[in-house]
N, C-alpha and C positions, 0 to 999 in steps of 0.2 A: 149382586142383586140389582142394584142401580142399570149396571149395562142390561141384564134382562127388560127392567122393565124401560126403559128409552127406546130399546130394540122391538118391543111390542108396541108401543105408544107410535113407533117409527111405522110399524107395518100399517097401524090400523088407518092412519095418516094417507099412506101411499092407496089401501083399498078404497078411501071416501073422497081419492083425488083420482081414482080410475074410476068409481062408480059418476064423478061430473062430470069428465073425459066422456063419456061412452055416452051420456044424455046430450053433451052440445055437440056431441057426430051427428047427432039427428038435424041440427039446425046451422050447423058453419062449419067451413071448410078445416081441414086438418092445420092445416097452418098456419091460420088464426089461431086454434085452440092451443097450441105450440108457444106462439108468439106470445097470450094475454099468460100463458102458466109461466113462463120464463119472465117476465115484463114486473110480474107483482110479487114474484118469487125470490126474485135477484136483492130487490132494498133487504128482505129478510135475510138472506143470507149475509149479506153484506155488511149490516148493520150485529148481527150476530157475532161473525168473525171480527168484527172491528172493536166491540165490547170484549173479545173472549183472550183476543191476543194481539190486538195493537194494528198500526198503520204496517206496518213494516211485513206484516203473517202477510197483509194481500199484494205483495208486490214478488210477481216469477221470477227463480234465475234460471229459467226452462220458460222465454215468452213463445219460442217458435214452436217446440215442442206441445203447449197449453193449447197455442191455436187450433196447429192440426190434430190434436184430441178434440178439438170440438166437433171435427168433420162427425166424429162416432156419436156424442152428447149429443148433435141435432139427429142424427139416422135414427137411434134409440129411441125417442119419444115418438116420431112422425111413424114406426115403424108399428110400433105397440099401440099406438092411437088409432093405427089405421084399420088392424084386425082386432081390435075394441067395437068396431062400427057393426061387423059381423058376425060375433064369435059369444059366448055364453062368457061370464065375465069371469067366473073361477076357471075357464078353460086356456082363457089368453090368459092369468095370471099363471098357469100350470106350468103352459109352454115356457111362460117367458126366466121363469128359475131353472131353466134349462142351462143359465149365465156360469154357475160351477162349475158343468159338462164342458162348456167350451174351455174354460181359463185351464182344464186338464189338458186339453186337445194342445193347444195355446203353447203350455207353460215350456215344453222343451224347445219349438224355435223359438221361443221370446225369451224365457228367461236360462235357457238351458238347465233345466231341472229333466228329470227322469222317474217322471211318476212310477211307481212298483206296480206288479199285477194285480192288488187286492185295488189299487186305485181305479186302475183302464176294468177293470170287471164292473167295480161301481159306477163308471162314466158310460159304460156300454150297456150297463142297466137302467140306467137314468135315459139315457134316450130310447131304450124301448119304452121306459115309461112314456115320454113325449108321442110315441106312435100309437100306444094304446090311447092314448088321447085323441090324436089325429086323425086315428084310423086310416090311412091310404088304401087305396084299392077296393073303397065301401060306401054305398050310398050315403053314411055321417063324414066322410071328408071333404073339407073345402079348400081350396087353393089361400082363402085367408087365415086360414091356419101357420102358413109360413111367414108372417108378416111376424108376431111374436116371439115367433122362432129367428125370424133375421136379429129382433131389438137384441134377443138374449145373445146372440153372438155381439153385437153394439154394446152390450153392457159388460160384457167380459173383456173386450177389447179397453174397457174403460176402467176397469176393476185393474187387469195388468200396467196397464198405463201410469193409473194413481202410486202403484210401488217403484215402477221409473221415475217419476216425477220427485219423490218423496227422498231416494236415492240422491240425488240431483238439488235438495235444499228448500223445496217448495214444500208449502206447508198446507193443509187438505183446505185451509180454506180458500186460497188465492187456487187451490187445484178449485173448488164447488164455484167458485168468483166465473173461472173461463167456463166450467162446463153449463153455466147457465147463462154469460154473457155472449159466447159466439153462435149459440144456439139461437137466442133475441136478435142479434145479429141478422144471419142468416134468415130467419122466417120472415125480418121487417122486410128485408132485398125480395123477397118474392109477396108480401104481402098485397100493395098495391094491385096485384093480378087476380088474385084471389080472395077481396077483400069486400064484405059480405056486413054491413052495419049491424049489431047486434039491438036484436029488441028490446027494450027494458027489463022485460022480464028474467032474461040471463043474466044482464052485469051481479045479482048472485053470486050464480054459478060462475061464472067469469072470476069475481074476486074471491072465492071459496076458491077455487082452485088452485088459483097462487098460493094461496095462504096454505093449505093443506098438501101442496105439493114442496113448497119451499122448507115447512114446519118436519114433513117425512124423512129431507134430504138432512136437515140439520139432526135429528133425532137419532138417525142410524148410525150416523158419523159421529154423534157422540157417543154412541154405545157402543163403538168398537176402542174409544179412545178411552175409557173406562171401564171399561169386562175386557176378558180374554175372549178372545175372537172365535176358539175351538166350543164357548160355552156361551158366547151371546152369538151366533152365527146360525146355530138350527133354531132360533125363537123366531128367526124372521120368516119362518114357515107358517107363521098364526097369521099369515096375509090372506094363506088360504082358505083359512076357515072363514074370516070376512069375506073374501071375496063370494066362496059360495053361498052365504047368508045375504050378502047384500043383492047377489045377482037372482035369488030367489023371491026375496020382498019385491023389489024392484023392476024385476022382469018377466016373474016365475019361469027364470031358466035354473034347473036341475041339470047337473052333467048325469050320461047312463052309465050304468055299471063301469062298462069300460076305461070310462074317461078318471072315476075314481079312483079305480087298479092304476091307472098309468100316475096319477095326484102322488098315492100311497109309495108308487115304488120312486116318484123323483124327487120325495121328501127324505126318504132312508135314501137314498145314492148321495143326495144332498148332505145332510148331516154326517153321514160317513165321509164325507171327503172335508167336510170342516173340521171335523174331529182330526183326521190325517193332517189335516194342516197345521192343528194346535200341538201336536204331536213333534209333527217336522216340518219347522218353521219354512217356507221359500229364500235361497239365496237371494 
């Protein structure tokens, strides 16, 4: 019960750090928005893991490996932030839990697993849900529709990574330390180019962001570290229901019929393959 509800508290976190995401698209550039979410997010984490398990939890023995995981940690937000700008907010949220689909696709050359056929059905269902979304080849598709769909592959890449890592001696929070510090990193090096003074009126939104971005990533990571994962793993589908609540108040964007058939079927492809996972653990 505790991992359920950390797991929910975790989702509703991440949809009130996508609904400011997608309000300061309107006024500053992606990489700014990047930079201040990673910049106010990091001491939280930081200071979390450093209360929760010591000096010693944030230090890699996997530093090269943590770096080039970050190349994925920065793709993933810049990617989903950018079809945020576009896209009805339950719609990029739809696409982007596409991240389970991938880690199937994934798991045989990365981890050498061999998903069963009741898996690849559910992973192949799950992205038609993603097109029923989409819609390609119809006056409702947009090209930034893929932008979501790249993060979710960026966060599956990130998802496999964390159980290399974890193999290897690192502990999740010196893994959440790099996936938010080389990201900070990264967006400061391009900042200077793109760098857009923010009005008073946002620092806000600005420091809501961090806060609510940094508070989602610690929430979820603790609810997998206390629930079984096959049973706190489909609650983090209650993102959707915020997110189409919020992107309604707030934008009156409704997804059509379509898009909610495609929601419904990559919530069950979802949960079905978390369930398979609790099932039979990944080597």
């Amino acid at each position: 019960m505790a991992g359920i509800g950390y797991i929910c508290a975790g989702a509703f976190c991440l949809a009130v750090n996508d609904v400011l995401a997608k309000y300061l698209n309107d006024f500053l550039p992606v990489m700014e928005i990047v930079f201040f979410r990673m910049l106010l997010a990091l001491p939280l984490i930081t200071g979390v893991g450093w209360c929760m398990a010591g000096r010693r939890a944030l230090v890699s023995q996997a530093p090269a490996l943590q770096v080039a995981r970050g190349v994925a940690a920065i793709a993933a937000p810049i990617a989903y932030i950018s079809g945020l700008a576009k896209l009805p907010l339950a719609a990029a949220a739809a696409i982007s839990f596409a991240a389970p689909l991938f880690i199937t696709l994934l798991a045989r050359p990365w981890l050498g697993e061999r998903p069963g056929r009741r898996q690849w059905f559910a992973t192949l269902a799950g992205f038609g849900g993603v097109l029923f979304i989409m819609q390609p080849g119809t006056a409702v598709f947009t090209w930034w529709a893929l932008w979501p769909l790249a993060a979710a592959l960026a966060y599956a890449v990130l998802m496999l990574s964390a159980g290399t890592l974890a193999r290897r001696g690192d502990t999740i929070w010196v893994t959440m330390l790099y996936a938010t510090a080389i990201p900070l990193v990264g967006s400061a090096v391009v900042l200077p180019w793109v760098w857009q003074p923010p009005a008073p009126a946002l620092w806000p939104a600005l420091l809501a962001l961090g806060v609510f971005g940094g508070a989602a990533i610690t929430l979820i990571t603790q609810a997998f570290r206390v629930g079984s994962a096959s049973v706190v793993a489909p609650f983090d589908y209650t993102g959707l229901l915020w997110a189409a609540l919020f992107g309604w108040l707030f934008w009156r964007d409704l997804p059509n019929l379509a898009a909610f058939m495609g929601m419904a079927v990559i919530v069950l492809a979802g949960v079905y393959l978390a369930l398979r996972q609790g099932a039979a653990p990944p080597a």
